[in-house]
C-alpha positions, -999 to +999 in steps of 0.1 A: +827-284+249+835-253+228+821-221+237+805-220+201+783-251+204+777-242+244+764-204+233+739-221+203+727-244+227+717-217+253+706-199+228+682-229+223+675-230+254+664-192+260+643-196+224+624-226+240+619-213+274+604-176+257+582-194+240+570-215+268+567-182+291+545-165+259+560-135+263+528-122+272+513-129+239+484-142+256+477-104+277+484-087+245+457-107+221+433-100+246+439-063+244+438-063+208+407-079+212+388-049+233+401-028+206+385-047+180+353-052+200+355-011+209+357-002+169+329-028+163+305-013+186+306-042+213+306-021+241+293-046+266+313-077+255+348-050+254+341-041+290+336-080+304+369-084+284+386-054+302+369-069+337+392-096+330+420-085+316+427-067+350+410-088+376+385-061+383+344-057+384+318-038+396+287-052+417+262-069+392+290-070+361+299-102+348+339-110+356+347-119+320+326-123+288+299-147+286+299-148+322+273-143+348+268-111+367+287-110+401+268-104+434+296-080+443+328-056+435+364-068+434+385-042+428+421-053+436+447-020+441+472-031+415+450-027+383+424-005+396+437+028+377+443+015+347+407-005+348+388+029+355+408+041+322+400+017+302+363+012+311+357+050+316+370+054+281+350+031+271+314+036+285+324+074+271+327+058+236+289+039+238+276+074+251+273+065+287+287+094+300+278+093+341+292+054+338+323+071+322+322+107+345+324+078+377+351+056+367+372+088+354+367+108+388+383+074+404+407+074+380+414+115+394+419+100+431+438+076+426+463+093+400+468+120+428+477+092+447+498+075+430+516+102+408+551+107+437+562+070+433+578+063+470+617+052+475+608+019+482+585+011+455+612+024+432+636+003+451+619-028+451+613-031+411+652-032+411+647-069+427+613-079+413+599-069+379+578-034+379+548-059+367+544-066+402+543-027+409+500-013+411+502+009+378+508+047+385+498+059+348+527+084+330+521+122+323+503+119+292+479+090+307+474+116+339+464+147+313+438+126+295+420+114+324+409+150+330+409+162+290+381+133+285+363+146+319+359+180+311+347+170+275+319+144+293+305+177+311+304+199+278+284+169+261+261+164+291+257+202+295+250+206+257+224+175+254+206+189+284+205+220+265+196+201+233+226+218+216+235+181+199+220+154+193+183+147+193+167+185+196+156+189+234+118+200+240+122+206+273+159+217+274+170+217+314+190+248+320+196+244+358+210+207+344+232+226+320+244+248+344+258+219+366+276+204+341+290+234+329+301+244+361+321+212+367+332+213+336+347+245+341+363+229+375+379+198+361+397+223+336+414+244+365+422+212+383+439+200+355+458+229+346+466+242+376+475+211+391+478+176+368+499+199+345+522+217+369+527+182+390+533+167+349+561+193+344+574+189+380+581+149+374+592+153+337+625+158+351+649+152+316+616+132+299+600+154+269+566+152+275+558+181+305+529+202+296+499+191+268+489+221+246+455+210+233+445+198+267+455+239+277+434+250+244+402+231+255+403+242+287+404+275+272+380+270+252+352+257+278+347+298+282+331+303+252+318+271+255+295+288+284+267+302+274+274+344+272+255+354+303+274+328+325+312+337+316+325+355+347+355+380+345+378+350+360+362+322+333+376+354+305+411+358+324+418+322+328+411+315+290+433+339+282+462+323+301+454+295+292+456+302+251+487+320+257+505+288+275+491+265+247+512+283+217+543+281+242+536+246+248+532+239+210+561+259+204+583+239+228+569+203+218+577+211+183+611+218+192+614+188+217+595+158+196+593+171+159+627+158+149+629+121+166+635+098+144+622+073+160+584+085+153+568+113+129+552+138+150+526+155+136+520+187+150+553+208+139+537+241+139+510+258+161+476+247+146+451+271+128+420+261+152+443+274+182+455+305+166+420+315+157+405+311+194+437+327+205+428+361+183+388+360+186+395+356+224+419+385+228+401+406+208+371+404+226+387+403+265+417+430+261+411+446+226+435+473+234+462+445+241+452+426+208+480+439+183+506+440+210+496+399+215+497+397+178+532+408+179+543+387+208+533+354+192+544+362+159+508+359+141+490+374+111+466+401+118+433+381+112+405+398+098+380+370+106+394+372+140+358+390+152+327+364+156+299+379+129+273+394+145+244+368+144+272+336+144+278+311+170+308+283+165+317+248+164+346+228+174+348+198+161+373+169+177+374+138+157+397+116+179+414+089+155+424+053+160+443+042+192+478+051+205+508+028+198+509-006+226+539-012+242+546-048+231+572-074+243+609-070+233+628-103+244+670-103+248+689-130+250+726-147+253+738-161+219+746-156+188+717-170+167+682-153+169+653-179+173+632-177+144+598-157+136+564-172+132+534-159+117+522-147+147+548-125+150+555-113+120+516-099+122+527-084+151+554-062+137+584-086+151+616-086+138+653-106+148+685-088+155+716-097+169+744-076+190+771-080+215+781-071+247+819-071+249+831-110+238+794-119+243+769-122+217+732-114+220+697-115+205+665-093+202+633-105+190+602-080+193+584-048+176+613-028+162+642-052+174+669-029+157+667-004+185+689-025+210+720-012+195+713+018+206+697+010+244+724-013+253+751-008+283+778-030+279+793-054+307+831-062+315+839-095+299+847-106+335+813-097+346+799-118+321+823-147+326+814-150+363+775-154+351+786-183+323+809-209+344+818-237+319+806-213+291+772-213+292+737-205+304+700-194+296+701-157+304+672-136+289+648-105+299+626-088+284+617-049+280+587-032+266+591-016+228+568+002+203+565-013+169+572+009+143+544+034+132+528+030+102+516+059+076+489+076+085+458+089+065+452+119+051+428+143+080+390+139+079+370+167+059+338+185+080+310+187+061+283+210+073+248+215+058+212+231+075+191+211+088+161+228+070+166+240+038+174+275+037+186+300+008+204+319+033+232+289+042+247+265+012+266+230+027+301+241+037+328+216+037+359+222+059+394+206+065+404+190+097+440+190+113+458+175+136+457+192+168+476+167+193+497+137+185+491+114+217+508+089+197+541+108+201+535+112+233+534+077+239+564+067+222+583+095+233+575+086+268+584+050+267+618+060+247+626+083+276+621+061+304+638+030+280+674+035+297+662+038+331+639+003+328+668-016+310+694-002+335+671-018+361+664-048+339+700-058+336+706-050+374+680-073+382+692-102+356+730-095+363+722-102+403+702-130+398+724-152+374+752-142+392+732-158+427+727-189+398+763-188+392+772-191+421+749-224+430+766-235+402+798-236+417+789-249+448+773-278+434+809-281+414+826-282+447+798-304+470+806-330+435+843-330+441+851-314+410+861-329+377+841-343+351+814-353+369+811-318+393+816-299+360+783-315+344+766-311+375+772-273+382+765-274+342+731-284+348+720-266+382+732-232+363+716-239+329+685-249+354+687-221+373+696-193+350+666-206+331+643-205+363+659-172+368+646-156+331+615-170+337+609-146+359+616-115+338+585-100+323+585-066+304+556-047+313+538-037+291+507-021+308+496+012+293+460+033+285+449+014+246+420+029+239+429+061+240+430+077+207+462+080+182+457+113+180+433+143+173+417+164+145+401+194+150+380+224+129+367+255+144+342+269+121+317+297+125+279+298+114+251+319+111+227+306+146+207+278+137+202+236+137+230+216+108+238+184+102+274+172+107+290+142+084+326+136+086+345+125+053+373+104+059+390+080+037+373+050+044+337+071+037+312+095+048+300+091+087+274+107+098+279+125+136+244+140+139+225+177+140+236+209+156+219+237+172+242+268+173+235+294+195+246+330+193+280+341+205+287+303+217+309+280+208+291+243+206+318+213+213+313+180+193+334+151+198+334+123+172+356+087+171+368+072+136+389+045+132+409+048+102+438+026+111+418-010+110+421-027+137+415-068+128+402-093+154+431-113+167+432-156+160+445-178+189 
């Protein structure tokens, strides 16, 4: 048999057995399902689904949708963080914020936990697919945890305060004063400590400090009400507006030309800049110029808050971040072809070779093989093939490619009760943080060391299969007959063998693509807030802005539509 037909007919094969395996098409169309069900507003029915997803539930929480409450907790080590992501995100979403405050302080444990990977956990995915690994979470996944729980406690603190939403008639100020306080905490502990441990294990990866999570924690200062700021809450604000331009500075320079994504923060945002002045100007004003001068700004003469103003930040988070999706490789020379599922999906087909030996992609952005791949020795190869051919495949996790993205949101701001003294202000958002990029950039970074692994791990099990192959060859007593025989056990086992290989594809969804932001100042008093975006006007609620304070309002659109998945 020519090596030709041999190599089309394992390419068969590997086609036929991917498509049995699923590729994890199944795990992914459930996920795209809690994303639909999260932008609908089906907050209960996205959480069953997430219960399921990842074989984890609370006492009196129904295991999957549909489905009975259970009469107790199963919460299996493997899955746990990324579950108390997912649902804390999610409960945080429908307003539920101690739901979403307990499942992100798990989330804190078990992320300082599992953050220093040991030897042997490292060791082991070389043998067995990092599927079977519990998830550890990557930087990026690490800083959010604590971004969203120091924003929970400036919501809780403000609605106690009646600040936003409903007005409060009996505001609770010792109630505020908790919440403040621990938010206050959360943003030491995660700048002091999730950041540094971040930038310690970024080793040659990009993504090793987060600037907007270093601005809001800044920013919870002036958050506090005036009377409650202590001398260290002023100094550590300071720092911590200082190491945000560096940071935004030094992402530019690291993600801003990758042409692999657009990212979208190329110079250091307005919002940031202005905090940055008003803050130094009012802690150190006799530093103020020389600060000026250090981070190469414009003197701003709006850097002062009026005398009578208070300020709000608004943070519209957008969409979700980018999923990794399944990349399949295999041996031959003809790609199988694409349904309609995948081309929905973003799949493409592309073809490349390793030495003599020709092989396929099929995935999200299939074209970036050429540039991943390590090539074999022919001889290598040869000793995985005997008689020419087999059913060798694996699989690694991709982005698909990003689409455009639309234009920022507008702020519009107008009293609550008429007044002559205040007219309805509109003001531009921008982006602020690109998590998107982060994402991406992460998985391309760690892309060489999973398919280094990936192809140690296929190489030494076909080569095990090989060699069955040419036992069985021998125990035959060669010749035709053997031939066929060690034929069949290696096109048998080399196919049991990439039935094994999963890409793993577990990551945070529903975090946001990225963020928008507008700091704005106004005269003390109770507004209405609608955001403009280009799918129309949504309304986020009233106001109250007290004097000298800055009043933190977090809002969710999705402009990138996200459509419910068919079976």
């Amino acid at each position: 048999m020519s090596r030709p037909r041999s190599t089309a007919i394992g390419t068969c094969a590997v086609a036929s057995l991917l498509a049995l395996v699923g590729c994890g098409s199944d795990f992914d169309r459930e996920r795209q399902r809690v994303l639909y069900e999260v932008q609908q507003g089906q907050y209960a029915t996205a959480k069953a689904r997430v219960n399921d997803l990842y074989d984890c539930h609370l006492k009196g929480e129904p295991k999957k949708p549909g489905k009975s409450a259970e009469s107790s907790a199963e919460l299996p080590d493997k899955h746990q963080l990324l579950w108390r992501m997912e649902r804390g995100m999610i409960a945080s979403l429908a307003g539920e914020h101690a739901e979403s405050d307990a499942h992100l302080d798990e989330a804190a444990e078990l992320v300082d936990e599992r953050r220093t990977e040991s030897l042997a956990a490292e060791t082991g995915t070389f043998l067995l697919n990092d599927t079977v690994r519990a998830f550890a979470g990557f930087g990026y996944e690490h800083i959010q945890v604590d971004y969203y729980r120091i924003l929970n406690q400036l919501v809780e603190a403000q609605q106690a305060l009646g600040l936003i939403g409903p007005a409060n008639a009996a505001p609770s100020r010792d109630l505020a004063t908790s919440h403040y306080e621990r938010a206050v905490v959360r943003a030491r502990r995660m700048t002091l400590e999730q950041l540094k441990e971040t930038e310690d294990a970024a080793g040659s990866k990009r993504y090793n400090d987060d600037p907007f999570a270093r601005f809001l924690a800044g920013a919870v200062c002036w958050a506090l009400p005036p009377g409650e700021r202590r001398d260290g809450d002023q100094q550590f604000a300071q720092v911590m507006f200082k190491r945000a331009l560096e940071a935004y500075d030094a992402e530019a320079k690291a993600l801003a030309k990758d042409e692999h994504f657009a990212y979208e923060v190329a110079r250091r945002p307005r919002v940031v800049e202005r905090l940055f002045l008003r803050h130094a100007l009012a802690y150190d004003p006799g530093d103020y110029e020389r600060q000026v001068e250090r981070f190469h700004l414009a003197v701003d003469p709006h850097a002062a808050l009026p005398a009578g103003h208070g300020m709000v930040l608004l943070l519209d988070h957008v969409g979700y971040v980018a999923r990794p999706q399944v990349l399949s490789i295999g041996f031959g020379t003809f790609a199988p072809a694409l349904n309609d599922d995948d081309r929905r999906r973003g799949a493409t087909t592309s073809t490349f070779r390793l030495g003599a030996f020709g092989f396929w992609a099929k995935g999200p952005g299939s074209d970036v093989v050429g540039a991943w791949v390590v090539p074999l020795p022919d001889e290598i190869m040869r000793h995985l093939t005997p008689g020419g051919m087999a059913v060798m495949g694996l699989q690694v996790p991709v982005h698909a490619h990003e689409g455009a993205r639309a234009r920022p949101a507008r702020l519009m701001i107008r009293p609550a009760v008429e007044s002559d003294a205040f007219v309805t202000t509109d003001v531009d958002l921008e982006v602020v943080s690109d998590i998107d990029a982060y994402a991406r950039a992460t998985l391309k970074d760690e892309q060489p060391r999973v398919l280094a692994k990936t192809i140690t791990r296929t190489v030494a099990k076909q080569i095990a299969v090989a060699q069955g192959a040419i036992q069985a060859k021998r125990a035959a007593g060669g010749g035709a007959e053997g031939s066929l025989i060690g034929l069949a056990v290696n096109l048998v086992g080399s196919a049991a063998a990439t039935a094994t290989e999963s890409a793993d594809t577990r990551a945070w969804t529903t975090l946001p693509g990225h963020i928008e932001a507008a700091l704005v100042d106004l005269p003390a008093g109770r507004y209405s807030l609608d955001l403009d975006t280009r799918y129309g006007v949504i309304p986020l609620g009233a106001v109250t802005v007290p004097v000298g304070q800055l009043v933190v309002v977090p809002a969710r659109t999705f402009p990138e539509r996200v459509t419910e998945p068919r079976d």
